[in-house]
N, CA, C and O atoms as a printed pandas DataFrame, in Angstrom:
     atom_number atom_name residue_name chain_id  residue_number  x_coord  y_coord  z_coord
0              1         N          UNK        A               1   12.971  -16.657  -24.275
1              2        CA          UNK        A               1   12.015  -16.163  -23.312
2              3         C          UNK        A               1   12.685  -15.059  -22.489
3              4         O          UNK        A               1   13.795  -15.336  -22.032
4              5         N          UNK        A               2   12.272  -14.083  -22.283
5              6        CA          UNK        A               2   12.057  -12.731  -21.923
6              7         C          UNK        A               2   12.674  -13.514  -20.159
7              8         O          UNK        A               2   12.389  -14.625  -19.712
8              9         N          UNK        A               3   13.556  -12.431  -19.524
9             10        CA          UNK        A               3   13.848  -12.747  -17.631
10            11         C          UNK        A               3   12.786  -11.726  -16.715
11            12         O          UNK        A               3   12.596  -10.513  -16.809
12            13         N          UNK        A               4   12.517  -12.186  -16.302
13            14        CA          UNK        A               4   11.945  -11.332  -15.231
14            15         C          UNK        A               4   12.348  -10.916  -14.229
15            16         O          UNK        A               4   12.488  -11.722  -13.309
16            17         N          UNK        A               5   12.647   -9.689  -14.043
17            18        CA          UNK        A               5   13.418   -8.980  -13.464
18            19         C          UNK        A               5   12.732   -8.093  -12.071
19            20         O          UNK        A               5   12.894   -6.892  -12.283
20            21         N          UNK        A               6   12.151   -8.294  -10.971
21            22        CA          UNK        A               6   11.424   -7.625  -10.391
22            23         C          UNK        A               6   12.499   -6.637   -9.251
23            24         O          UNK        A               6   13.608   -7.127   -9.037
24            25         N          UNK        A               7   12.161   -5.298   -8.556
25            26        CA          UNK        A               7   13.632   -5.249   -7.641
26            27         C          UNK        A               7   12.278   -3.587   -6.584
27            28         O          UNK        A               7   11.763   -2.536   -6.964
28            29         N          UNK        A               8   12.325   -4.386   -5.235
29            30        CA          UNK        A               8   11.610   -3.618   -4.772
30            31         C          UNK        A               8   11.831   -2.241   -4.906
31            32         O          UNK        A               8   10.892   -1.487   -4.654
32            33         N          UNK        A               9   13.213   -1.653   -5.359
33            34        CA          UNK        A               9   13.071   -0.163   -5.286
34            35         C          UNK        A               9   12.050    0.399   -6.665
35            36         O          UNK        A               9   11.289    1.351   -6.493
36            37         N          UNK        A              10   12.138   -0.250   -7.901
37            38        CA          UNK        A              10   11.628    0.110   -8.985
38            39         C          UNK        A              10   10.094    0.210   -8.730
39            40         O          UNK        A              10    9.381    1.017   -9.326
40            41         N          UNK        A              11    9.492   -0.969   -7.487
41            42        CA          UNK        A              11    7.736   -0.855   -7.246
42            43         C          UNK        A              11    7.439    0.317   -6.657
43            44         O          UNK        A              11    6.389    0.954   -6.581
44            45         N          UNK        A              12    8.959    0.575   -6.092
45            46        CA          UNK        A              12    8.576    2.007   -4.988
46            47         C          UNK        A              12    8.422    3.147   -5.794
47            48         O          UNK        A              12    7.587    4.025   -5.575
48            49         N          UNK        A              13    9.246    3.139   -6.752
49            50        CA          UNK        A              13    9.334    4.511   -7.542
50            51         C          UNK        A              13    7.867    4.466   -8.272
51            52         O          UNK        A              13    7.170    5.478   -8.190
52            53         N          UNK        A              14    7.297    3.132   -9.101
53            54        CA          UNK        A              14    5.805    3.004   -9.711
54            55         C          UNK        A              14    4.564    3.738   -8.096
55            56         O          UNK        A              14    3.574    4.464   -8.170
56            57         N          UNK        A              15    5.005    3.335   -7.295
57            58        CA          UNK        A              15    4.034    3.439   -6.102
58            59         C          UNK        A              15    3.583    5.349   -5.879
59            60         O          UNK        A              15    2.536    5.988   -5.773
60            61         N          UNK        A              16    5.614    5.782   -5.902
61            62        CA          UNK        A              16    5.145    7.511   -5.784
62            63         C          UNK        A              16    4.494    7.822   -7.179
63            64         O          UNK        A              16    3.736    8.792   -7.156
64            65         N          UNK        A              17    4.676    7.026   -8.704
65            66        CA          UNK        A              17    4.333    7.638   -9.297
66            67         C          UNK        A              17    2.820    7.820   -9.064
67            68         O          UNK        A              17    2.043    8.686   -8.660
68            69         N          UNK        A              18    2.810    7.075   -9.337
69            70        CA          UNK        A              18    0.924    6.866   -8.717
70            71         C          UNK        A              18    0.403    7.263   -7.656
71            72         O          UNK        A              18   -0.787    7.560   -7.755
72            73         N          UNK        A              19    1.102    7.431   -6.181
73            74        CA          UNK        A              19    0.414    8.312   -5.544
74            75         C          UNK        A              19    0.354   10.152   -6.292
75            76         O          UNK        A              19   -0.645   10.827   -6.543
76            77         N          UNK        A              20    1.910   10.524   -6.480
77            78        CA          UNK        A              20    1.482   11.901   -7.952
78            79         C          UNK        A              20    0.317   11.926   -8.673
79            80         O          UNK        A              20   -0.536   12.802   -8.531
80            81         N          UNK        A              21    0.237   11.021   -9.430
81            82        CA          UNK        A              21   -0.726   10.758  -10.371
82            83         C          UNK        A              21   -2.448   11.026   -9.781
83            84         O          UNK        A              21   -3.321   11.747  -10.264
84            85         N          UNK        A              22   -2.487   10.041   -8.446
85            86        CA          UNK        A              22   -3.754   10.321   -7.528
86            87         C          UNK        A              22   -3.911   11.813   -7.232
87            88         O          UNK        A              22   -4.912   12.486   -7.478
88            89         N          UNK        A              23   -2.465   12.341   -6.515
89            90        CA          UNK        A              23   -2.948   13.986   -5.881
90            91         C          UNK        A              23   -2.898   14.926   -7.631
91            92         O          UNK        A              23   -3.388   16.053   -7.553
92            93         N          UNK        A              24   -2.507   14.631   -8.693
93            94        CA          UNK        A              24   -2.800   15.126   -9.868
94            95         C          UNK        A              24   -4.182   15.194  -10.080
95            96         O          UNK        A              24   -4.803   16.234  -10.296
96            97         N          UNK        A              25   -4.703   13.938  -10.008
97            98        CA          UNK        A              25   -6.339   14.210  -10.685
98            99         C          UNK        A              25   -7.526   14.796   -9.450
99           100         O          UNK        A              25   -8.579   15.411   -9.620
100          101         N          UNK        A              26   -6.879   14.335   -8.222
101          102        CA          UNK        A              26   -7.635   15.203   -7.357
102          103         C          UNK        A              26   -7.890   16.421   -8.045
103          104         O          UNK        A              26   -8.988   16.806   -8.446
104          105         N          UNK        A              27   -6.599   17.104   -8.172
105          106        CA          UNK        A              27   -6.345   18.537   -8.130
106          107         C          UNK        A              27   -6.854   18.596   -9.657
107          108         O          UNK        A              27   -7.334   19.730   -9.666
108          109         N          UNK        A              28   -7.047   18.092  -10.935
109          110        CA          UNK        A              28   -7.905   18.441  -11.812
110          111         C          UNK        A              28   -9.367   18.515  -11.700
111          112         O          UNK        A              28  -10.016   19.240  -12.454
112          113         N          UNK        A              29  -10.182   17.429  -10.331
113          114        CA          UNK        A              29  -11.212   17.587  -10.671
114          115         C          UNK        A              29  -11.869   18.653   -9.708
115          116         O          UNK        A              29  -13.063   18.630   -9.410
116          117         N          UNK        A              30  -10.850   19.707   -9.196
117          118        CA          UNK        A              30  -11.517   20.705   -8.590
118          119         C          UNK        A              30  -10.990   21.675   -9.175
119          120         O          UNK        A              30  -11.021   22.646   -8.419
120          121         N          UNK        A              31  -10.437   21.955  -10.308
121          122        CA          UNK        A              31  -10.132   22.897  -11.523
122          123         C          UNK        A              31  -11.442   23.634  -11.984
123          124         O          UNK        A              31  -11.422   24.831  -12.271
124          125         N          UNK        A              32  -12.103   23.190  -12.018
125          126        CA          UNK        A              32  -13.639   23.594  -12.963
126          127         C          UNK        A              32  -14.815   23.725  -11.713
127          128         O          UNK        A              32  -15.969   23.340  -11.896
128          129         N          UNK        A              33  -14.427   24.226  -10.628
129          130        CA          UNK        A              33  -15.411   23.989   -9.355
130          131         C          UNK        A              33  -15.868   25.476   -9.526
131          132         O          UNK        A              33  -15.042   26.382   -9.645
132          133         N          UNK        A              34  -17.480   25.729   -9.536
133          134        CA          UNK        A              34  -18.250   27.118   -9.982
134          135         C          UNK        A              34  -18.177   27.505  -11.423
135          136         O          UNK        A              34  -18.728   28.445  -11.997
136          137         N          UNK        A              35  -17.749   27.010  -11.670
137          138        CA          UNK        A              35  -18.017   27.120  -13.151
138          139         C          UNK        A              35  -18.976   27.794  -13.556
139          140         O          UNK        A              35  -18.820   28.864  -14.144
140          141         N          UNK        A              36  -20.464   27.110  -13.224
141          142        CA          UNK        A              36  -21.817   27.245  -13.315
142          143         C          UNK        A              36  -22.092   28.608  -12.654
143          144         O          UNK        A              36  -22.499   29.554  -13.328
144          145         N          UNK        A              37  -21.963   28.663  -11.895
145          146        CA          UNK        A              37  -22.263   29.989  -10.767
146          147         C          UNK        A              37  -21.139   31.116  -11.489
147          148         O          UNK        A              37  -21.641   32.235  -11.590
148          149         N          UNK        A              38  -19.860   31.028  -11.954
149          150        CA          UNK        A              38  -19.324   31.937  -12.471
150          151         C          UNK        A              38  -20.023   32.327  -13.892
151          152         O          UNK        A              38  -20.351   33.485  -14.148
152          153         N          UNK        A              39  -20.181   31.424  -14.633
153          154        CA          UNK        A              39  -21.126   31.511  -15.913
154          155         C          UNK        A              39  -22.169   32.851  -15.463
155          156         O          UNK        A              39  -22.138   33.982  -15.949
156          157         N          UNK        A              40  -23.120   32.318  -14.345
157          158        CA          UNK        A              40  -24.562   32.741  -14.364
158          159         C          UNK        A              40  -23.883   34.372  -13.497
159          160         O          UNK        A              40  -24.626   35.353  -13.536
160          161         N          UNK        A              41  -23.358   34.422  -13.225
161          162        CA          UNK        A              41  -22.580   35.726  -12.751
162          163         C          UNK        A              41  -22.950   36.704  -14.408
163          164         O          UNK        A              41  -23.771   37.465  -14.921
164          165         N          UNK        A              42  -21.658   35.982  -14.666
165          166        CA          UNK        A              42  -21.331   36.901  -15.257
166          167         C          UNK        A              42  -22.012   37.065  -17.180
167          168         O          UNK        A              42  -21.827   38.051  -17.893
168          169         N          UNK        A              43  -22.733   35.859  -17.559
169          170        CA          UNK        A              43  -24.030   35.912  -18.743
170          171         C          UNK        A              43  -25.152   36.060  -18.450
171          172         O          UNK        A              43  -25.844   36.448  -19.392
172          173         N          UNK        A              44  -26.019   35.817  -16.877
173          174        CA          UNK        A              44  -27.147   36.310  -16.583
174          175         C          UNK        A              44  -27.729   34.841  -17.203
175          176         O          UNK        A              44  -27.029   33.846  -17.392
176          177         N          UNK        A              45  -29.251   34.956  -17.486
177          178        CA          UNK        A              45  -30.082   33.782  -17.901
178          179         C          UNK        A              45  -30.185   33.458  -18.893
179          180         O          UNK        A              45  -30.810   32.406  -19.022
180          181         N          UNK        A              46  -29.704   34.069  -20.061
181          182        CA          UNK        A              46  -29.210   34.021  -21.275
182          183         C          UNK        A              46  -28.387   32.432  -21.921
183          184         O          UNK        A              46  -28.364   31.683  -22.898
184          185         N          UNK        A              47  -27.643   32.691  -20.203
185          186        CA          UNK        A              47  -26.698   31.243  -20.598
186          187         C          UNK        A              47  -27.208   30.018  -19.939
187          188         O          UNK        A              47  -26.332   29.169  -19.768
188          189         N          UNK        A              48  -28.135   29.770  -19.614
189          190        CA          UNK        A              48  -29.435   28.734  -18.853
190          191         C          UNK        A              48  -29.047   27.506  -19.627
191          192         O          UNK        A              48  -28.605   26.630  -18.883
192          193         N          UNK        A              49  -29.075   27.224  -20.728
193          194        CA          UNK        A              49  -28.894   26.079  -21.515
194          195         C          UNK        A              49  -27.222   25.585  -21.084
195          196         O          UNK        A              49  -26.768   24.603  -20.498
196          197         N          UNK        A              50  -26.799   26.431  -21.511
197          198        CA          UNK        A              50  -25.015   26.493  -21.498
198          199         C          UNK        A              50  -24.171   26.353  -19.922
199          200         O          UNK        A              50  -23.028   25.903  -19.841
200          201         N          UNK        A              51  -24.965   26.821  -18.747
201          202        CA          UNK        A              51  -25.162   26.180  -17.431
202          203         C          UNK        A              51  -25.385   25.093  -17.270
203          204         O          UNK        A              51  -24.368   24.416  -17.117
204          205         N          UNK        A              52  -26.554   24.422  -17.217
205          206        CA          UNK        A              52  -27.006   23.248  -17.050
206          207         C          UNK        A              52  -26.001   22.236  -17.592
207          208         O          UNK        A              52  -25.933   21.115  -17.088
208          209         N          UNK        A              53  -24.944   22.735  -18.965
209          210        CA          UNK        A              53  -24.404   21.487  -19.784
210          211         C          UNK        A              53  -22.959   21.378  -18.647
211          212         O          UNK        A              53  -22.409   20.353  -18.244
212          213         N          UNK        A              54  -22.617   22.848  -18.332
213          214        CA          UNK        A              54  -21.553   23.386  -17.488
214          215         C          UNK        A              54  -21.811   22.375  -16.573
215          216         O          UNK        A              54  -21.071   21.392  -16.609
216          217         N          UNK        A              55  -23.054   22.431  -15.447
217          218        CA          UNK        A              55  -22.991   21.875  -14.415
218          219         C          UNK        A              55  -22.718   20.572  -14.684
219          220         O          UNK        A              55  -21.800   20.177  -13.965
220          221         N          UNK        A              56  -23.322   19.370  -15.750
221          222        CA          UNK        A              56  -23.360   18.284  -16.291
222          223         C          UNK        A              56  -21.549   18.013  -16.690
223          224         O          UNK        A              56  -20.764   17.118  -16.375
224          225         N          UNK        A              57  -21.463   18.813  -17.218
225          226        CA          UNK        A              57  -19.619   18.703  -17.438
226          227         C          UNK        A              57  -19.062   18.209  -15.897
227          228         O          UNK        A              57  -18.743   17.059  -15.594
228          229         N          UNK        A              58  -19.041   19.387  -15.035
229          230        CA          UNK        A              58  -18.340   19.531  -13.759
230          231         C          UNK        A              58  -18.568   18.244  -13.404
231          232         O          UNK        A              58  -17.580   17.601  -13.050
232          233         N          UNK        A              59  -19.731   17.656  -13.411
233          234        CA          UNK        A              59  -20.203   16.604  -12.178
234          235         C          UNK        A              59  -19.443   15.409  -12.660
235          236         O          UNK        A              59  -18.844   14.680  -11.870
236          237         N          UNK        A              60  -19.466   15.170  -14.150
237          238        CA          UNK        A              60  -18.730   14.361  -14.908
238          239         C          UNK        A              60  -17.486   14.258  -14.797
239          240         O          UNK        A              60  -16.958   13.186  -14.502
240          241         N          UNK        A              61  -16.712   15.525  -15.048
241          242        CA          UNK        A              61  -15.207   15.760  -14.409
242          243         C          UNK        A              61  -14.784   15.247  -13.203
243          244         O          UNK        A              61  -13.748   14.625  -12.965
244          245         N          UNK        A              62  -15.914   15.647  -12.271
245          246        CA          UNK        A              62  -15.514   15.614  -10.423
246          247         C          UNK        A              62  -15.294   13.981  -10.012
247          248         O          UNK        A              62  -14.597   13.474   -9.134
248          249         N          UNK        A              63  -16.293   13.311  -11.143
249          250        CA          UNK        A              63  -16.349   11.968  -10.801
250          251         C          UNK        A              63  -15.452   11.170  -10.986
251          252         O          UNK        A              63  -14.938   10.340  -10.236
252          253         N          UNK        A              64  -15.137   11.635  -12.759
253          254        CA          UNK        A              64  -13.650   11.170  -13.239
254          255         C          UNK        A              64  -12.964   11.055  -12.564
255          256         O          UNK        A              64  -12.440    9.994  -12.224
256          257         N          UNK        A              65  -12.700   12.417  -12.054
257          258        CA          UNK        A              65  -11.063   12.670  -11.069
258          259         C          UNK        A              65  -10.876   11.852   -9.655
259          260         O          UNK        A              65   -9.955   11.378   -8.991
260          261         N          UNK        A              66  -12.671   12.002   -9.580
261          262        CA          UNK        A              66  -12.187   10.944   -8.026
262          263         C          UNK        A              66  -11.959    9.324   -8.261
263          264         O          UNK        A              66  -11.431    8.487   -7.529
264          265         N          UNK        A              67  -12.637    9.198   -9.722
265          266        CA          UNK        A              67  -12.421    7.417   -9.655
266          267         C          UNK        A              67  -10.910    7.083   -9.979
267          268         O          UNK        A              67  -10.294    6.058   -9.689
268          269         N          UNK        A              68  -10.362    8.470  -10.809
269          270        CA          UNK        A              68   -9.071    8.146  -11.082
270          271         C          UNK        A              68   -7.985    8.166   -9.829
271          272         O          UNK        A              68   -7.116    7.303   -9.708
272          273         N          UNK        A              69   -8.203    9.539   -8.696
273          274        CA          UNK        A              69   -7.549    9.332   -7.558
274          275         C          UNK        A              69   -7.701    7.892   -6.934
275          276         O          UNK        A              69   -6.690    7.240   -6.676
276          277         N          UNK        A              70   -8.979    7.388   -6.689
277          278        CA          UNK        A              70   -9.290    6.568   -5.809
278          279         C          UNK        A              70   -8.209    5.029   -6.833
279          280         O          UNK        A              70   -7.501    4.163   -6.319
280          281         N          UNK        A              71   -8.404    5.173   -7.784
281          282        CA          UNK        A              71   -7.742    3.712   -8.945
282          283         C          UNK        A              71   -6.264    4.083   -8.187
283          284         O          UNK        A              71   -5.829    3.359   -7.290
284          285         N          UNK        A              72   -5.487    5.393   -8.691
285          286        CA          UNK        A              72   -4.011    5.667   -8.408
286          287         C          UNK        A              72   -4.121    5.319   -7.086
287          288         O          UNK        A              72   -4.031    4.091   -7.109
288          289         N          UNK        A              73   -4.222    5.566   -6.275
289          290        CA          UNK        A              73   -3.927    5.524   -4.565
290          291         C          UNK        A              73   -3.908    3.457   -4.336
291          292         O          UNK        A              73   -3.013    2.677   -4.009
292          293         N          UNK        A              74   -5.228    3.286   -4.675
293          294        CA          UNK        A              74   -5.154    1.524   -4.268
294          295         C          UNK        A              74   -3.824    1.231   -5.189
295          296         O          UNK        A              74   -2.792    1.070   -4.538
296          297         N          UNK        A              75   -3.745    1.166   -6.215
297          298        CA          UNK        A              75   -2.212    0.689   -7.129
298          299         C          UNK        A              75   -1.301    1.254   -6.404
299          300         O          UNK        A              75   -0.491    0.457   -5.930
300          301         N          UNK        A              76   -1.105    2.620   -6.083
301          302        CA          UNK        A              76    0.203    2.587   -5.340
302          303         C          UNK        A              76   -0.009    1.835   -4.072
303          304         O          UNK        A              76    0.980    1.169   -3.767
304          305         N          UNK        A              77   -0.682    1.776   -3.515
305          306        CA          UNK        A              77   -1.093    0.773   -2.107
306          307         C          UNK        A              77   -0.555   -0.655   -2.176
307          308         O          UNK        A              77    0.038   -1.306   -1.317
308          309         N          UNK        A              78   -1.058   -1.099   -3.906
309          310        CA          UNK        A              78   -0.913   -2.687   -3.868
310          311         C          UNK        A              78    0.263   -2.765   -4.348
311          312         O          UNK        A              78    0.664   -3.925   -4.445
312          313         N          UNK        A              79    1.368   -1.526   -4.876
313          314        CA          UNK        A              79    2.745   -1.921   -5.353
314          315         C          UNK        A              79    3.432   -1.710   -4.245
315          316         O          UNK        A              79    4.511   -2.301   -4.297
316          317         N          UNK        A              80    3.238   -0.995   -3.051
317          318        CA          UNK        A              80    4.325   -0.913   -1.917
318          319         C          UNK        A              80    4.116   -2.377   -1.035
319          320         O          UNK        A              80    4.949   -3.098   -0.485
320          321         N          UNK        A              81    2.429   -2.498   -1.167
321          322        CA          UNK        A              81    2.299   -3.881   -0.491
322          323         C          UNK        A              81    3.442   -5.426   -1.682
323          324         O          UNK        A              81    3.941   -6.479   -1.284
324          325         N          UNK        A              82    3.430   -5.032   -2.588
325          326        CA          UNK        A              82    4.568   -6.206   -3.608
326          327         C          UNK        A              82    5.637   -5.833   -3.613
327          328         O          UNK        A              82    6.508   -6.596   -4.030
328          329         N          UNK        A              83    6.038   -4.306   -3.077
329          330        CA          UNK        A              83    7.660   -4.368   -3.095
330          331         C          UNK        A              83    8.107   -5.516   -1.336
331          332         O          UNK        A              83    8.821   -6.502   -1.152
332          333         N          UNK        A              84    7.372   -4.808   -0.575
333          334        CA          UNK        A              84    7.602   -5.039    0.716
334          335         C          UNK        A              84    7.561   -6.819    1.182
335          336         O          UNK        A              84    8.218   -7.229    2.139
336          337         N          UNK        A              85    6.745   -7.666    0.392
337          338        CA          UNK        A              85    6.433   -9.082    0.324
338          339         C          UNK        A              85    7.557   -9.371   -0.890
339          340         O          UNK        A              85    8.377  -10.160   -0.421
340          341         N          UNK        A              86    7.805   -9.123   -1.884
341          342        CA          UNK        A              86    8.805   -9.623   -2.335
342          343         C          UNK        A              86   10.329   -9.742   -1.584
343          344         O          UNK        A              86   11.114  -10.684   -1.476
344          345         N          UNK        A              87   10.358   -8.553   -1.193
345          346        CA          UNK        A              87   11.802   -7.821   -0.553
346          347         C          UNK        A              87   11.925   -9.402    0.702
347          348         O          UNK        A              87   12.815  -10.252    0.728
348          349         N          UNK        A              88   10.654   -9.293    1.608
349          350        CA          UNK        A              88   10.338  -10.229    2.543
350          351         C          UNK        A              88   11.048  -12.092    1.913
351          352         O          UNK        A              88   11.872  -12.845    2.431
352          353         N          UNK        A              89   10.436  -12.176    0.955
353          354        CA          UNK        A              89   10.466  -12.942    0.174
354          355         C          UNK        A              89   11.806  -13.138    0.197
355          356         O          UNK        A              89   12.378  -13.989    0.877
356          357         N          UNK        A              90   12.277  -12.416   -0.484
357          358        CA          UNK        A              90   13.789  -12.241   -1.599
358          359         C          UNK        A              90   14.738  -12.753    0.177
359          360         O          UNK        A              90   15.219  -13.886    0.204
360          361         N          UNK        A              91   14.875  -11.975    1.284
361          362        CA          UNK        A              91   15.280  -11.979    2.163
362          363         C          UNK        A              91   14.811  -13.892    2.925
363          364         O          UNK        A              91   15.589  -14.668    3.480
364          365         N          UNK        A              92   13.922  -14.010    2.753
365          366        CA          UNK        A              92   13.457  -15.765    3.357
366          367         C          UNK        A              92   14.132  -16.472    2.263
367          368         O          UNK        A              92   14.366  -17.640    2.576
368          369         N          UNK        A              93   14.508  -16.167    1.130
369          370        CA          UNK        A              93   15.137  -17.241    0.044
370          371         C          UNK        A              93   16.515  -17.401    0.466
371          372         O          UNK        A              93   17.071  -18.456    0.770
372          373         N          UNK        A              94   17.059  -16.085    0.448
373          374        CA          UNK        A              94   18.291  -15.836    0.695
374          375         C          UNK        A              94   19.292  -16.470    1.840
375          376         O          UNK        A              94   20.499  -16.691    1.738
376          377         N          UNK        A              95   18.420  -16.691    2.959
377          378        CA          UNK        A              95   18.552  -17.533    4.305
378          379         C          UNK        A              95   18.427  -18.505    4.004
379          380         O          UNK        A              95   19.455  -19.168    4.142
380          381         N          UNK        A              96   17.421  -19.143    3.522
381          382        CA          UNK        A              96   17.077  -20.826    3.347
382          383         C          UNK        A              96   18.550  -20.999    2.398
383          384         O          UNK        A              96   19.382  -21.728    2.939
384          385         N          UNK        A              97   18.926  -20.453    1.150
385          386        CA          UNK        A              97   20.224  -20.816    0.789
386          387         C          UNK        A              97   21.680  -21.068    1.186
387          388         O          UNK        A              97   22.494  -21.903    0.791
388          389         N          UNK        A              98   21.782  -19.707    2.440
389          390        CA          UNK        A              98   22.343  -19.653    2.783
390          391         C          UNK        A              98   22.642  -20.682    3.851
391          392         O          UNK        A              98   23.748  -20.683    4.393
392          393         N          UNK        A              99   21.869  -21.407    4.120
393          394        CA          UNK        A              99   21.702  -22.651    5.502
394          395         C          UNK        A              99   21.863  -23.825    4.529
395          396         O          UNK        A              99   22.400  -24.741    5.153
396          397         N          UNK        A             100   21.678  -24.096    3.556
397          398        CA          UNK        A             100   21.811  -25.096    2.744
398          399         C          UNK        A             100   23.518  -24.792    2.007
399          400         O          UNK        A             100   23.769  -25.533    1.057
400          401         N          UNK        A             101   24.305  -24.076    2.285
401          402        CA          UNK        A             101   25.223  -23.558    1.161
402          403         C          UNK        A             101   26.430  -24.364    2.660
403          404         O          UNK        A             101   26.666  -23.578    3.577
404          405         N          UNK        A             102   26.991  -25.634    2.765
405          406        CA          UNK        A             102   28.063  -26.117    3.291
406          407         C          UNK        A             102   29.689  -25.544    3.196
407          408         O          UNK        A             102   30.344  -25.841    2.196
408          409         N          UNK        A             103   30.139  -24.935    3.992
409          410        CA          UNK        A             103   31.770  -24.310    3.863
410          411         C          UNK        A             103   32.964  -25.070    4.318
411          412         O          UNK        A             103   33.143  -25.180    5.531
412          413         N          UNK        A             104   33.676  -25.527    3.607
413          414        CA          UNK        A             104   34.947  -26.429    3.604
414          415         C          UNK        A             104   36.070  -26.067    4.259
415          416         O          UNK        A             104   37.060  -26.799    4.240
């Protein structure tokens, strides 16, 4: 059987990754912002069909990106909240042993 190895600095490093990860998809889902309006600029009404799918894309994208920021941000939230309760943890074990550990 496999040890389990947990060590609050490693949740911390998962925590920035994931806050990165959150300000990453922010910043993708405002990549494609006017799209539609740049289209109709610059094809005129011609591209009416090809707009509408544009705008349908964007809105799809925008949503993505925010459900994915909003997912990254709570996970890094709930891994700094498990480094910080373990660490807590690890530190209340460590005492209780240490009060139980008799010196000769």
């Amino acid at each position: 059987m496999a040890k389990l190895v947990v060590t609050p600095q490693y949740l911390q490093t998962l925590a920035a990754t994931q806050t990165q990860a959150a300000a990453t998809a922010a910043s993708a889902g405002a990549a494609s912002t006017n799209l539609k309006n740049e289209v109709w600029v610059s094809h005129g009404v011609i591209s009416g069909a090809s707009n509408t799918s544009f705008a349908n894309a964007e809105a799809a994208r925008r949503a993505a990106a925010n459900s994915m920021n909003t997912t990254s941000s709570k996970l890094a939230a709930k891994l700094r909240t498990a480094s910080s309760a373990y660490q807590g943890v690890d530190e209340q074990a460590g005492e209780s042993l240490d009060k139980q550990i008799i010196e000769r």
